[in-house]
Jmol script that loads the backbone (N, CA, C; Angstrom):
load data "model"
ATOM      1  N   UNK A   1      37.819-113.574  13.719  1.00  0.00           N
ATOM      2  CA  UNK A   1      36.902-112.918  12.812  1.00  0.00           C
ATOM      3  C   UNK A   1      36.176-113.924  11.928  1.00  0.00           C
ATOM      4  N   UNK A   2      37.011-115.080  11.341  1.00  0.00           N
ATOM      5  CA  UNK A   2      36.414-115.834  11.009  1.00  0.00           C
ATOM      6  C   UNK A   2      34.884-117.091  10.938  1.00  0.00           C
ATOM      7  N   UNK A   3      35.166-116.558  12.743  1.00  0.00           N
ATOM      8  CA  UNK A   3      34.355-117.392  13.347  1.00  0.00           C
ATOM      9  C   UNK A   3      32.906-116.902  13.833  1.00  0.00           C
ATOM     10  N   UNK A   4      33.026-115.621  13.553  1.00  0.00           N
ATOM     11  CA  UNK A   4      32.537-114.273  14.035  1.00  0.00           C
ATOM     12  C   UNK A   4      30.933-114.340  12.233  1.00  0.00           C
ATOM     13  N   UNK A   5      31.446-115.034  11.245  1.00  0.00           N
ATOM     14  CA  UNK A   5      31.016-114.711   9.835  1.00  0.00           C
ATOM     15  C   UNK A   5      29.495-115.668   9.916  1.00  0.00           C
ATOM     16  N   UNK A   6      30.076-116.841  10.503  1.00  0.00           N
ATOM     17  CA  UNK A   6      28.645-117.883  10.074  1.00  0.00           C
ATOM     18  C   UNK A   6      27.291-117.335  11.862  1.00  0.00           C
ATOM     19  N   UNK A   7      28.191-116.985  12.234  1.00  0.00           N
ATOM     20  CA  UNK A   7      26.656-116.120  13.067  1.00  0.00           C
ATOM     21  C   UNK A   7      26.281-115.181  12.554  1.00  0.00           C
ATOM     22  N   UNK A   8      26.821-114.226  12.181  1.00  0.00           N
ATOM     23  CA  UNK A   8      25.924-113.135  11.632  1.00  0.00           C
ATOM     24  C   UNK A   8      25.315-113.043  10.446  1.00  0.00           C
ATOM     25  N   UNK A   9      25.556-113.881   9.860  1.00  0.00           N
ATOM     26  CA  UNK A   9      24.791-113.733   8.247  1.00  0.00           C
ATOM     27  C   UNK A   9      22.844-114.501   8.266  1.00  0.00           C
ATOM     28  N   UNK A  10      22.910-115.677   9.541  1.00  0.00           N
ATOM     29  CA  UNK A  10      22.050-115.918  10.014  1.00  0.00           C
ATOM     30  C   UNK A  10      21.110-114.696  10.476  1.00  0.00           C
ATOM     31  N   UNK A  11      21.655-114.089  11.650  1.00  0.00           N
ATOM     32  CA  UNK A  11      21.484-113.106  12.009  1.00  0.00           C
ATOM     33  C   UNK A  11      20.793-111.936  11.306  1.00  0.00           C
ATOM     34  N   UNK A  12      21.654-111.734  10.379  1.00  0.00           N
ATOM     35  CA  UNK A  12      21.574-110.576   9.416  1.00  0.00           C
ATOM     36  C   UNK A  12      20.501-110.840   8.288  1.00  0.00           C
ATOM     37  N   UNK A  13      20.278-112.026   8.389  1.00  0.00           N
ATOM     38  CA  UNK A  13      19.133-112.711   7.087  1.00  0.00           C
ATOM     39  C   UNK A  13      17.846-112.451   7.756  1.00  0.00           C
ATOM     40  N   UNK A  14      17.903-113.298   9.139  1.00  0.00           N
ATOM     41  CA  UNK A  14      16.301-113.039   9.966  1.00  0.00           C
ATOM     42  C   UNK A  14      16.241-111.649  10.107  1.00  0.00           C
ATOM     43  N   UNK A  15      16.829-110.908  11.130  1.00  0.00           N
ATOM     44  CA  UNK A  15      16.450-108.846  10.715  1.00  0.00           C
ATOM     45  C   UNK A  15      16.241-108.710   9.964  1.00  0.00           C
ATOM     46  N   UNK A  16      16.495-108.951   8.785  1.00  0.00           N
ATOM     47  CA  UNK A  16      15.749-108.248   7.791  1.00  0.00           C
ATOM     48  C   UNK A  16      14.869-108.691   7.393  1.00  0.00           C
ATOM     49  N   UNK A  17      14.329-110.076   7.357  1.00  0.00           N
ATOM     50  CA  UNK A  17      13.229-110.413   7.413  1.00  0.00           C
ATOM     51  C   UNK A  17      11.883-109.605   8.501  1.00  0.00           C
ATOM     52  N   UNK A  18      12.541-109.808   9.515  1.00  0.00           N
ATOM     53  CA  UNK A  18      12.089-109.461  10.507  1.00  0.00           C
ATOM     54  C   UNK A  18      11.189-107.824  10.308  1.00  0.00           C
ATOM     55  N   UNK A  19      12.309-106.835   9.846  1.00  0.00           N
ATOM     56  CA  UNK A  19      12.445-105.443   9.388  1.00  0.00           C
ATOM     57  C   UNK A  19      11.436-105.175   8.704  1.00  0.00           C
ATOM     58  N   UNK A  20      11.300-106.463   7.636  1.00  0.00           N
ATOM     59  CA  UNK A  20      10.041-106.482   6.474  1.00  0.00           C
ATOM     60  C   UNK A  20       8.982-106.344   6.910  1.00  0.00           C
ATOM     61  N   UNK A  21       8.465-107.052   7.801  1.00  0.00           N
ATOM     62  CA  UNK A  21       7.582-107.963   8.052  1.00  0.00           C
ATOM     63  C   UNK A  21       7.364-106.913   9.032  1.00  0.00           C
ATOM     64  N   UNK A  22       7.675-106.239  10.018  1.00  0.00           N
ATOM     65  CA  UNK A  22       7.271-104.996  10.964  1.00  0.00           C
ATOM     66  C   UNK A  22       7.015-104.092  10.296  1.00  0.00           C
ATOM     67  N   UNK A  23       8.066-103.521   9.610  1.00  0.00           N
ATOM     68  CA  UNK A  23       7.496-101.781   8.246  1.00  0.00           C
ATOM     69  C   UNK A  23       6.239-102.426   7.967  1.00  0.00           C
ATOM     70  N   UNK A  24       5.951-103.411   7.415  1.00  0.00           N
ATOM     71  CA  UNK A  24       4.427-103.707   6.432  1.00  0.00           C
ATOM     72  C   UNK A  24       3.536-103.686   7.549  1.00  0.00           C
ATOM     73  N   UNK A  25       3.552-104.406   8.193  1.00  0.00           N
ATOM     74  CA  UNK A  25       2.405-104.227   9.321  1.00  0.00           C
ATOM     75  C   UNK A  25       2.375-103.379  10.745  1.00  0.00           C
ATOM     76  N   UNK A  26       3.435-102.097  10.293  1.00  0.00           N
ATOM     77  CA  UNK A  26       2.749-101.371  11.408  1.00  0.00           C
ATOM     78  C   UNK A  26       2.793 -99.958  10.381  1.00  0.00           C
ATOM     79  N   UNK A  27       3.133 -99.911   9.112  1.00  0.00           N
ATOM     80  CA  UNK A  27       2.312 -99.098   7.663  1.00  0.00           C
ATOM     81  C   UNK A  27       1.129 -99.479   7.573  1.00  0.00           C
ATOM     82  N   UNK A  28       1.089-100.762   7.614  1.00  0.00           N
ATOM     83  CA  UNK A  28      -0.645-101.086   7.792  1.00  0.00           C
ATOM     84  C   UNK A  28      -1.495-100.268   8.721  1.00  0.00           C
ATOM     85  N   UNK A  29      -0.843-100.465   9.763  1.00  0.00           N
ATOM     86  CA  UNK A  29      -1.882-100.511  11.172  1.00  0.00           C
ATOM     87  C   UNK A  29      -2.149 -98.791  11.036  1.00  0.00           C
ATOM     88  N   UNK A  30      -1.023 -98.112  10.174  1.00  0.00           N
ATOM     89  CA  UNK A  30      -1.147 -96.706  10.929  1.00  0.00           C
ATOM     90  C   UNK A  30      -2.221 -96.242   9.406  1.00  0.00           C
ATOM     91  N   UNK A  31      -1.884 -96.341   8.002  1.00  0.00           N
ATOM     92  CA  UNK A  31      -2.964 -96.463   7.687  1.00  0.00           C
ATOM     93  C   UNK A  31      -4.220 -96.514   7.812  1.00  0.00           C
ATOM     94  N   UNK A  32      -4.748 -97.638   8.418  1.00  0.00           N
ATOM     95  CA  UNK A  32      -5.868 -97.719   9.086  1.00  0.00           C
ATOM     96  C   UNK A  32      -6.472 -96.950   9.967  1.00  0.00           C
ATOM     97  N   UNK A  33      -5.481 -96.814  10.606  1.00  0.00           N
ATOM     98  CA  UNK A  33      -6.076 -95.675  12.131  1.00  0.00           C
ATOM     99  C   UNK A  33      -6.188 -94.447  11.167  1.00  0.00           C
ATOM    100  N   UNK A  34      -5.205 -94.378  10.676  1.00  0.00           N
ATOM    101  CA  UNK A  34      -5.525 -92.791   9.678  1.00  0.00           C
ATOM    102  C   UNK A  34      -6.835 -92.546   8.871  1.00  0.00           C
ATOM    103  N   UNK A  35      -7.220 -93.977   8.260  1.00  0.00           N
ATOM    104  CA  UNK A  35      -8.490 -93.807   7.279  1.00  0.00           C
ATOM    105  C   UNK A  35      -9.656 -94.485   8.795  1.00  0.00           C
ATOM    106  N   UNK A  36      -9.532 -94.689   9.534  1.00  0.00           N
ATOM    107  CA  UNK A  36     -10.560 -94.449  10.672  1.00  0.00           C
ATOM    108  C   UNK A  36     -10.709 -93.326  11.327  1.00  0.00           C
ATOM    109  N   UNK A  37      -9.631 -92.117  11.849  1.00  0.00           N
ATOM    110  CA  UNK A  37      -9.899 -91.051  12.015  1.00  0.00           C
ATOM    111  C   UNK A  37     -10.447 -90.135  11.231  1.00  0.00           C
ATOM    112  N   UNK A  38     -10.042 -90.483   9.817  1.00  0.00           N
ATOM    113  CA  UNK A  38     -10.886 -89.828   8.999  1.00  0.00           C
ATOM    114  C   UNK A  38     -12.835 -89.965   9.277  1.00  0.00           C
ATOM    115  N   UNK A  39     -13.058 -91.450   9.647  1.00  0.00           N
ATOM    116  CA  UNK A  39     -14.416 -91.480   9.612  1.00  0.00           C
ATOM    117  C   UNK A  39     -14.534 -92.000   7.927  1.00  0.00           C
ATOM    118  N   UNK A  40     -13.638 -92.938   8.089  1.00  0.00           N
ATOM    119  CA  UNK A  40     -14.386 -93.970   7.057  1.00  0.00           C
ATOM    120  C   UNK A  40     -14.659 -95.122   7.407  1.00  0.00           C
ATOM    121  N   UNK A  41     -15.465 -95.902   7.007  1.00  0.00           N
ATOM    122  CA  UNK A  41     -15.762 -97.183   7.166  1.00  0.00           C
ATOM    123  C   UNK A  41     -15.079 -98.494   7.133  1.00  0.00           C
ATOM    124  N   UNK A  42     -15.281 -99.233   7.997  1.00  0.00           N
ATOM    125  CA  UNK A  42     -14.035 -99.802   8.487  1.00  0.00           C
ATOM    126  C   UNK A  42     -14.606-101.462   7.455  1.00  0.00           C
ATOM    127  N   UNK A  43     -15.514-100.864   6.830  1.00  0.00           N
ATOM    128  CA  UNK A  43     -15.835-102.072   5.828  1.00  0.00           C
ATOM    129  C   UNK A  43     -15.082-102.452   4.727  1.00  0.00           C
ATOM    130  N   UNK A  44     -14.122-100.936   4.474  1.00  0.00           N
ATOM    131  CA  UNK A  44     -13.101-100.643   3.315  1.00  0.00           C
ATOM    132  C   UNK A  44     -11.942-101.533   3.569  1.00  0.00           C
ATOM    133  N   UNK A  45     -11.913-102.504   4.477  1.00  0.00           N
ATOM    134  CA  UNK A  45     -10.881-102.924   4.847  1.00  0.00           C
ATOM    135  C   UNK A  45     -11.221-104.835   4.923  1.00  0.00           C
ATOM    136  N   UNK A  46     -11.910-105.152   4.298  1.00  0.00           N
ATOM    137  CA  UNK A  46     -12.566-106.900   4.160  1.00  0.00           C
ATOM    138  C   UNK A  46     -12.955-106.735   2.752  1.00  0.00           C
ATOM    139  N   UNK A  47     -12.532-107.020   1.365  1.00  0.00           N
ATOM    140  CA  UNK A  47     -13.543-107.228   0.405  1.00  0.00           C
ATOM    141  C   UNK A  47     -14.550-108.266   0.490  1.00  0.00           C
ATOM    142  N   UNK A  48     -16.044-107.925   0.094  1.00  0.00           N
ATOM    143  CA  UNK A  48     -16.648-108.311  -0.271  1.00  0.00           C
ATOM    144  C   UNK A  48     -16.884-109.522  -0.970  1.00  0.00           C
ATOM    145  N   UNK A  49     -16.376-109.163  -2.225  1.00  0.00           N
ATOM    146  CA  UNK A  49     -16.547-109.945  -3.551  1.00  0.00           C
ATOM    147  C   UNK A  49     -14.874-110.044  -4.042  1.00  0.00           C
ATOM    148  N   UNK A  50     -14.379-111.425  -4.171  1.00  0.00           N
ATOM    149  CA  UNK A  50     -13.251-111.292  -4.425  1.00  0.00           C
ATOM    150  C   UNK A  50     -12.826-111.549  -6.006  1.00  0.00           C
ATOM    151  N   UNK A  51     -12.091-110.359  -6.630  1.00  0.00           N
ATOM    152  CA  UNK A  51     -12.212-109.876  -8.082  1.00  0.00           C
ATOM    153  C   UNK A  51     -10.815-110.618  -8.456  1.00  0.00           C
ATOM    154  N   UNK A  52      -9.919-111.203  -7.703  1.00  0.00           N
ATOM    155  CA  UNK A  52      -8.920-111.381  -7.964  1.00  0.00           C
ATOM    156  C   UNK A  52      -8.705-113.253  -7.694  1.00  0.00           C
ATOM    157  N   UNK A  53      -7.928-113.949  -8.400  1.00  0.00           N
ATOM    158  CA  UNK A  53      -7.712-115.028  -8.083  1.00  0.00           C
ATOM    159  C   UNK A  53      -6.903-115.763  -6.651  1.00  0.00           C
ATOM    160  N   UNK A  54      -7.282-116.617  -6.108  1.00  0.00           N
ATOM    161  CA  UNK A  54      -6.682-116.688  -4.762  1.00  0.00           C
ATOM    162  C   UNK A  54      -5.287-116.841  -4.736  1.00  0.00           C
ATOM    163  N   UNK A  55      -4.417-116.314  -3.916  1.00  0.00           N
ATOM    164  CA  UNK A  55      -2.888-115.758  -3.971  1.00  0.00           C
ATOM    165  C   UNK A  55      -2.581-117.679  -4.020  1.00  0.00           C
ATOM    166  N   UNK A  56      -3.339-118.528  -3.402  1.00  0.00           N
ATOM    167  CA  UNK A  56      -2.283-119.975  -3.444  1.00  0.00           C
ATOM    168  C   UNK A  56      -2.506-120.664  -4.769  1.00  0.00           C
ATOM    169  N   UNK A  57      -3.634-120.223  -5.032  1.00  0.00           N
ATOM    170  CA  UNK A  57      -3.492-120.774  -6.626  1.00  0.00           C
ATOM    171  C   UNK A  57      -2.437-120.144  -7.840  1.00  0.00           C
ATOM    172  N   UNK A  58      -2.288-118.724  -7.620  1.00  0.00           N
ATOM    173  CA  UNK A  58      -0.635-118.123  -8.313  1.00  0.00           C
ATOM    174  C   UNK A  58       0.209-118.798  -7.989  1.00  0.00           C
ATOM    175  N   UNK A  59       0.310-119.075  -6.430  1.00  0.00           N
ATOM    176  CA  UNK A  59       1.649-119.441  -6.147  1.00  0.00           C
ATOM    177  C   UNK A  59       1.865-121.100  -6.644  1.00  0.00           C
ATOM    178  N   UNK A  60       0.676-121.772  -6.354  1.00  0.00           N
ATOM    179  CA  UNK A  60       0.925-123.132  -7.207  1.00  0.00           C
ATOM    180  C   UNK A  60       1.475-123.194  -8.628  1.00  0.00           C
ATOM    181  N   UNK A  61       0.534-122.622  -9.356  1.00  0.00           N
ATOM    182  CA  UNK A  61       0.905-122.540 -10.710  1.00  0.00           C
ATOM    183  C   UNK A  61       1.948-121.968 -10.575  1.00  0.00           C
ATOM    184  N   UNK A  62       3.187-120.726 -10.679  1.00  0.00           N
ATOM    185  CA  UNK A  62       4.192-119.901 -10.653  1.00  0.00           C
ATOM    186  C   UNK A  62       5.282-120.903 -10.346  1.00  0.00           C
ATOM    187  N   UNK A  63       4.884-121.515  -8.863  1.00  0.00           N
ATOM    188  CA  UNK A  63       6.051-122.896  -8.445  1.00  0.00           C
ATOM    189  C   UNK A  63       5.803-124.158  -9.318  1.00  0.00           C
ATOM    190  N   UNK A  64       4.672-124.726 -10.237  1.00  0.00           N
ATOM    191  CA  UNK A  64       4.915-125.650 -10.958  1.00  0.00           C
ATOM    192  C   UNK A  64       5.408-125.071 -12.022  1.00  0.00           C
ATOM    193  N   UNK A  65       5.860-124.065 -12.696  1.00  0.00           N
ATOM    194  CA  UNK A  65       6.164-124.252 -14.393  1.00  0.00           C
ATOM    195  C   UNK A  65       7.473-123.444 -13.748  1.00  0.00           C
ATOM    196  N   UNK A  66       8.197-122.932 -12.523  1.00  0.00           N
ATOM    197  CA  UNK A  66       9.292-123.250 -11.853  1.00  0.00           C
ATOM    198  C   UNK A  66       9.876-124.150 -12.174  1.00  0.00           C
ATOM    199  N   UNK A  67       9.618-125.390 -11.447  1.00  0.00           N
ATOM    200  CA  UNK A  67       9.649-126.139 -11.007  1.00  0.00           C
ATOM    201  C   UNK A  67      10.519-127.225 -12.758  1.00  0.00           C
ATOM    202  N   UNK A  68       9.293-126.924 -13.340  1.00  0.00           N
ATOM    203  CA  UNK A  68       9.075-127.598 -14.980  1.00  0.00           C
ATOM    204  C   UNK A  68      10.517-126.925 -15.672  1.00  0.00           C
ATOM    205  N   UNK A  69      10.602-125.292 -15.330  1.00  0.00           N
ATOM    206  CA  UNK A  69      11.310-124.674 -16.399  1.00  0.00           C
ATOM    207  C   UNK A  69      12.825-125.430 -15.903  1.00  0.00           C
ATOM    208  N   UNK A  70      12.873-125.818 -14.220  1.00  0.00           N
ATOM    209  CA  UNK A  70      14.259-126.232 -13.967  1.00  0.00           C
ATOM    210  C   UNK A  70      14.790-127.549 -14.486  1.00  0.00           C
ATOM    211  N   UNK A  71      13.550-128.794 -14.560  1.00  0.00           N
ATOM    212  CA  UNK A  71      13.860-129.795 -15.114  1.00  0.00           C
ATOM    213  C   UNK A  71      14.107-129.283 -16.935  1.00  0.00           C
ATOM    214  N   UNK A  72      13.370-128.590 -17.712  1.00  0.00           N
ATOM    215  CA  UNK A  72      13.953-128.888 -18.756  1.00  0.00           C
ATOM    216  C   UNK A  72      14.818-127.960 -18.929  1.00  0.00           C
ATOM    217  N   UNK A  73      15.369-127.161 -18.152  1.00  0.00           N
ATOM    218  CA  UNK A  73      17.166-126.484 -18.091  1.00  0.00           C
ATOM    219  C   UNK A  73      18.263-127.811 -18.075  1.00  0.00           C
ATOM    220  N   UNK A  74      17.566-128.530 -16.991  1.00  0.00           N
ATOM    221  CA  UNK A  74      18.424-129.489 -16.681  1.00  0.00           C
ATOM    222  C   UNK A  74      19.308-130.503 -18.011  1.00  0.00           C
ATOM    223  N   UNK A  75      17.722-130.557 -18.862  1.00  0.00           N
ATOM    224  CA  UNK A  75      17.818-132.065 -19.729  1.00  0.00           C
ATOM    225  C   UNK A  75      18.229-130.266 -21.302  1.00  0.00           C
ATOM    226  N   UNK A  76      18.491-129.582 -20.812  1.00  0.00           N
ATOM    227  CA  UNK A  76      18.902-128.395 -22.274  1.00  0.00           C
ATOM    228  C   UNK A  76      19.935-128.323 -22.113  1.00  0.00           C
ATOM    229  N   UNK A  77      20.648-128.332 -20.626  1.00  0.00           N
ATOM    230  CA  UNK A  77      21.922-128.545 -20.418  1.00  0.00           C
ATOM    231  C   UNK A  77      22.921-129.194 -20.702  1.00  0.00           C
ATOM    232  N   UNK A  78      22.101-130.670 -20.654  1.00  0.00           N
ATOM    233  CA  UNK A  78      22.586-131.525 -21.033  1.00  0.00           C
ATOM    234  C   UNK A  78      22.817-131.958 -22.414  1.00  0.00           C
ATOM    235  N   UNK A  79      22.016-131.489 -23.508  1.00  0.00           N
ATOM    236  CA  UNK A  79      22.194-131.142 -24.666  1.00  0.00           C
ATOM    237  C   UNK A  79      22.936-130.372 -24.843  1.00  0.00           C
ATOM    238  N   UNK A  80      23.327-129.339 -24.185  1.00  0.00           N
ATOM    239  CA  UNK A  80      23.996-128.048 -24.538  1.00  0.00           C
ATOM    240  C   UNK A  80      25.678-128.877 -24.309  1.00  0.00           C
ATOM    241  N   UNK A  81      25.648-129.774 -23.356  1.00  0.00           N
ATOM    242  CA  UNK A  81      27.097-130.041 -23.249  1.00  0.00           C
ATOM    243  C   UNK A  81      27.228-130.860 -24.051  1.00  0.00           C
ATOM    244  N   UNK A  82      26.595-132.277 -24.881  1.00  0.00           N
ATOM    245  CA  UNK A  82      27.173-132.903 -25.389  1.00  0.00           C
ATOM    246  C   UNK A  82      27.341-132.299 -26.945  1.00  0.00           C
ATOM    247  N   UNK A  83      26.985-130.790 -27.153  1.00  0.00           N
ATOM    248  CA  UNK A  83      26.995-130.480 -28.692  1.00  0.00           C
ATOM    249  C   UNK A  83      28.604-129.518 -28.020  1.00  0.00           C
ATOM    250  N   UNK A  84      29.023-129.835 -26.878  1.00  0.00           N
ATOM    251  CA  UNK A  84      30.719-129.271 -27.090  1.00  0.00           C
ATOM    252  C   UNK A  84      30.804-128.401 -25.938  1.00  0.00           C
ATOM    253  N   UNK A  85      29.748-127.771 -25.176  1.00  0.00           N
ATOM    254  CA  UNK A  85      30.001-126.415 -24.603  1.00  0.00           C
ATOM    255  C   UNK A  85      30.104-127.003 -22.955  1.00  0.00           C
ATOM    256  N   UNK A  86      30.878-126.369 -22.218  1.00  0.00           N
ATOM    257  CA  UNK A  86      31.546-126.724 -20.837  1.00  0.00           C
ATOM    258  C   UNK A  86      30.290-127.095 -20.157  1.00  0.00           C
ATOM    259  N   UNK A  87      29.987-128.188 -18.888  1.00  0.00           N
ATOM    260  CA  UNK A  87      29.259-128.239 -18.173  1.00  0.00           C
ATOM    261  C   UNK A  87      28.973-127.214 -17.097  1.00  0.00           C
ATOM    262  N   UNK A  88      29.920-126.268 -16.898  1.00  0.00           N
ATOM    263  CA  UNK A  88      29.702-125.735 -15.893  1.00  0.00           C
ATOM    264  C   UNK A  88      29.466-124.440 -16.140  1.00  0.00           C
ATOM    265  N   UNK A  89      29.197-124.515 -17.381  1.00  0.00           N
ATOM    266  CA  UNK A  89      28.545-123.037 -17.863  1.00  0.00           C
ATOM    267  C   UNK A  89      27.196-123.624 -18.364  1.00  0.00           C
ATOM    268  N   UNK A  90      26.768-124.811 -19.263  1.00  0.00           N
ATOM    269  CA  UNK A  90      25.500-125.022 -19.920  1.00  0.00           C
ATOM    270  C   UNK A  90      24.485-125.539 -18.743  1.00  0.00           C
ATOM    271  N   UNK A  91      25.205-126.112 -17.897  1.00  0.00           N
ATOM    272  CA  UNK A  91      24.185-126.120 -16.934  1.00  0.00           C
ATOM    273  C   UNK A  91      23.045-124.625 -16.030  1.00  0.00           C
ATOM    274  N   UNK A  92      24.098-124.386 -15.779  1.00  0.00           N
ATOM    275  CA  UNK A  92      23.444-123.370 -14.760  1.00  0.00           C
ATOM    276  C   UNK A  92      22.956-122.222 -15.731  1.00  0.00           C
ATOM    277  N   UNK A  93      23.407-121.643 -17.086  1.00  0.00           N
ATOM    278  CA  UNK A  93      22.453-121.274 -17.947  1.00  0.00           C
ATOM    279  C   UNK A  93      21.545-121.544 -18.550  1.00  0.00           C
ATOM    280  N   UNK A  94      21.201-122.727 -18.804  1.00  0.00           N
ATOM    281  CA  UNK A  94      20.032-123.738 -19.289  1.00  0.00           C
ATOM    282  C   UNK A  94      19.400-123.049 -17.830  1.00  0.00           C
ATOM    283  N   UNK A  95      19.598-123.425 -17.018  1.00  0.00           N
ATOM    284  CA  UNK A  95      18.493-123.692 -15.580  1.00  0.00           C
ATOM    285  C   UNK A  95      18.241-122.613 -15.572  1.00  0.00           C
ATOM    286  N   UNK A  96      19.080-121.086 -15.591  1.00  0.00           N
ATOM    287  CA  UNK A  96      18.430-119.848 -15.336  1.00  0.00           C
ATOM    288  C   UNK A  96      17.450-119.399 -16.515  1.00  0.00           C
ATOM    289  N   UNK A  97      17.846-119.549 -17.309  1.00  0.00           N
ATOM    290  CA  UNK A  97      16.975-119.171 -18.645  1.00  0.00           C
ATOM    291  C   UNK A  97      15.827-120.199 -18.839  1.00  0.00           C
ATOM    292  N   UNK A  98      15.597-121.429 -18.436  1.00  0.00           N
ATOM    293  CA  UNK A  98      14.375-122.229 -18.372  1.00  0.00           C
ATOM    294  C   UNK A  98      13.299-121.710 -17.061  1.00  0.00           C
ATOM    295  N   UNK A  99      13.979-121.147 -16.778  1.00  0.00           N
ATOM    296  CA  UNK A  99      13.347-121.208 -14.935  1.00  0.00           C
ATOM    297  C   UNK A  99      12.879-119.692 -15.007  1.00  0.00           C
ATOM    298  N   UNK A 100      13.846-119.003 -15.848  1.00  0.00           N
ATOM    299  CA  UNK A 100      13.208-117.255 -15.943  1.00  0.00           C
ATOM    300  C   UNK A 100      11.995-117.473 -17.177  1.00  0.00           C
ATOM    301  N   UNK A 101      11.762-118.622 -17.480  1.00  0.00           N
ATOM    302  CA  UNK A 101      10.563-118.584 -18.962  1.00  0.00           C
ATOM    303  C   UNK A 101       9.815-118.970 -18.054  1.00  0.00           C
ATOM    304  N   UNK A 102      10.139-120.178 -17.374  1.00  0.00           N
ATOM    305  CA  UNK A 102       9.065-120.758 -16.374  1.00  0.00           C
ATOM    306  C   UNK A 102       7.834-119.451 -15.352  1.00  0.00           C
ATOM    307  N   UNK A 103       8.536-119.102 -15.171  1.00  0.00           N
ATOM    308  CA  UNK A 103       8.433-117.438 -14.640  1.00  0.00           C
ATOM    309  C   UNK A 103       7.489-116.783 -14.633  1.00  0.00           C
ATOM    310  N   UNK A 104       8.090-116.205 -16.395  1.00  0.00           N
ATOM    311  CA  UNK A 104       7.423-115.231 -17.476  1.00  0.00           C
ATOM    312  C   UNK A 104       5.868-116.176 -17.892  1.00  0.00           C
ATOM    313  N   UNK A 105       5.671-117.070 -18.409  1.00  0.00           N
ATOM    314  CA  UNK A 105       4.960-117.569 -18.676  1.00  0.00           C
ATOM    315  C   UNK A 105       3.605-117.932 -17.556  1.00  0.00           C
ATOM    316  N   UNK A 106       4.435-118.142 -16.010  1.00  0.00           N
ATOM    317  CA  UNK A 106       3.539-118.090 -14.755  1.00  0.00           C
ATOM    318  C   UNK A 106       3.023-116.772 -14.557  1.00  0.00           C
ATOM    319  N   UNK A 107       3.630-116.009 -14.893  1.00  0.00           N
ATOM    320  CA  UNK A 107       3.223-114.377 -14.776  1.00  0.00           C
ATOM    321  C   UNK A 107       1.887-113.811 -15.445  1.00  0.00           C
ATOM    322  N   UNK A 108       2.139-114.718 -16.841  1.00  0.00           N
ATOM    323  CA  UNK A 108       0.952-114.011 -17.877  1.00  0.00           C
ATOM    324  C   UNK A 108      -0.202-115.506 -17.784  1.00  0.00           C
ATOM    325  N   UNK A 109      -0.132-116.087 -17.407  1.00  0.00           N
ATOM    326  CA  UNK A 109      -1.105-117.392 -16.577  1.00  0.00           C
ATOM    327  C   UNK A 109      -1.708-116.549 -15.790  1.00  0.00           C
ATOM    328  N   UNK A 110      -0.939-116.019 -14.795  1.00  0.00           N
ATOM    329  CA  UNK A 110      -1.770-115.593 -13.606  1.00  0.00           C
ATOM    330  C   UNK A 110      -2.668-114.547 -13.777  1.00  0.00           C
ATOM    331  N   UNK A 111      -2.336-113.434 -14.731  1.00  0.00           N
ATOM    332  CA  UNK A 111      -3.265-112.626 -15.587  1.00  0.00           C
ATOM    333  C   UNK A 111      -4.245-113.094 -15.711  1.00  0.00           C
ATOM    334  N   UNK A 112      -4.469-114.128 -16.859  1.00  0.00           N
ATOM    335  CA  UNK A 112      -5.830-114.990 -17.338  1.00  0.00           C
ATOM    336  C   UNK A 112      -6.552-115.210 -15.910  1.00  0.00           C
ATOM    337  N   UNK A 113      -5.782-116.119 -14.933  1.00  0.00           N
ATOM    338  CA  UNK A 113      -7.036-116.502 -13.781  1.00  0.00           C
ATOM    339  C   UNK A 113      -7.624-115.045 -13.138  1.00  0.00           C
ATOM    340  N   UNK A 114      -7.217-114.202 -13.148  1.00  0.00           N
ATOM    341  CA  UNK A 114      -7.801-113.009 -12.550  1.00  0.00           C
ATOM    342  C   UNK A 114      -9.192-112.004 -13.498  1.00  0.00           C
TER     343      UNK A 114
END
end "model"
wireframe off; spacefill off
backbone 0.3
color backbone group
């Protein structure tokens, strides 16, 4: 049984990826056919004019102040331990709480570019 654990979690990670990634694009597809049987215009489906900022520029910015919030978890951590408190708690709370601001702050960034 043991041996049975590190295949399937592989396994079990891609399906559901997999799962995702089929529901969305065949919700898509049927969508579409639905608002084409209707006899709408199949122009409704390309914008024009794009009102929104390009998805790789979110994702840049979002992964740099990531990226930022983990280094200064890192170096808060490290403060956090030498004022007394265990490493193996100030670390990985520094990093989650720098990295969830990192986040929050990429979130309301990405607002402004839009």
């Amino acid at each position: 049984m043991k041996s049975l654990i590190p295949v399937l979690i592989p396994l079990v990670v891609f399906g559901t990826i997999f799962g995702i990634f089929y529901l969305y694009y065949t919700t898509r597809n049927r969508e579409r056919m639905a608002l084409i049987e209707k006899g709408a215009d199949a122009d409704i489906f390309f914008s024009k004019n794009q009102k929104t900022a390009p998805v790789w520029k979110i994702l840049i910015l979002n992964l740099s102040l990531l990226l930022i919030g983990i280094g200064l978890g890192l170096f808060a951590g490290n403060l956090v331990e030498l004022y007394g408190m265990k490493s193996e708690v100030a670390y990985p709370a520094c990093i989650l709480i720098m990295g969830g601001l990192g986040l929050f702050l990429g979130f309301h960034m990405s607002k402004k570019l839009d």
